[in-house]
C-alpha positions in Angstrom: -80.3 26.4 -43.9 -83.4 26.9 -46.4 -84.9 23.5 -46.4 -84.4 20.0 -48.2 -83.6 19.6 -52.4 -84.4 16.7 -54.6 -81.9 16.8 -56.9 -81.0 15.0 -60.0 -77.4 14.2 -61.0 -75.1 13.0 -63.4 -72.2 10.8 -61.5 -71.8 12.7 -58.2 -72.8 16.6 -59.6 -75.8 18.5 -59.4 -77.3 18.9 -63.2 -81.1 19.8 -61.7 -82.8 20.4 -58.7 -86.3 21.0 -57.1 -87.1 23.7 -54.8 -90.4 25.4 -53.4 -92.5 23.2 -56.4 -90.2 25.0 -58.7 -87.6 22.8 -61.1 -84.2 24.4 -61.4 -81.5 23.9 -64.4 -77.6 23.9 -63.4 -75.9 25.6 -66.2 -72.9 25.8 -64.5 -70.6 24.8 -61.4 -69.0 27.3 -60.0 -67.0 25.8 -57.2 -67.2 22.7 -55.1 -65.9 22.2 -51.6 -65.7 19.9 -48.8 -66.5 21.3 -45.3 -66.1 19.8 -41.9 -69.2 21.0 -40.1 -69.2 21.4 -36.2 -67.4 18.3 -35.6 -67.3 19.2 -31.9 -71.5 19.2 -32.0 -70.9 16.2 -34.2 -72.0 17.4 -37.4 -71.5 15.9 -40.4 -69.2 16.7 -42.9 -71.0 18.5 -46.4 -70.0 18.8 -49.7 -70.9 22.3 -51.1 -71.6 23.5 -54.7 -71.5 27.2 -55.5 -74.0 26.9 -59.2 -75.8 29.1 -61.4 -79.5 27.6 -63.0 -81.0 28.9 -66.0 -82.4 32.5 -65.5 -78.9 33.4 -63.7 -79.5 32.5 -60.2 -76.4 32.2 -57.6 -77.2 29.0 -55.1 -75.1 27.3 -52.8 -76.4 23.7 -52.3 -75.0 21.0 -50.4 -74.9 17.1 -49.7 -75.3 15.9 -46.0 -72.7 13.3 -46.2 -73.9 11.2 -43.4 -77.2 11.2 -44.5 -77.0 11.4 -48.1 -79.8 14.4 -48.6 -79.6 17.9 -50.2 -80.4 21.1 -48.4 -80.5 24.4 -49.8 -77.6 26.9 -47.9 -78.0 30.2 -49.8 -79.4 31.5 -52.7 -77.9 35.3 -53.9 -80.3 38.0 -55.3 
């Protein structure tokens, strides 16, 4: 995990988000998913969204459920 997002929405999707000072565009969702997390460790459950920002980058973002805050899980180059 990279780190905490603000992000800005529109309903329950990602349209925008803020990384390392720098302001990122969604252009496009890619795929959305639901995932458990280590239940057994009790983890709480994420909703993931594969995107792609202005410029062409490849992030996976997701939402803490529990807690309601955005973390950064991968970025491709």
């Amino acid at each position: 995990m990279h780190g905490e997002l603000e992000v800005s929405l529109k309903g329950d999707v990602p349209r925008a988000f803020r990384w390392r000072g720098k302001s990122y565009a969604v252009l496009e969702i890619l795929e959305v998913w639901r995932d458990t997390g280590r239940w057994w460790e009790e983890e709480a459950p994420k909703l993931f969204f594969r995107l792609r920002t202005a410029g062409g980058g490849l992030w996976e973002i997701y939402r803490d459920e529990a807690r309601g805050t955005w973390h950064l899980y991968k970025v491709y180059d």
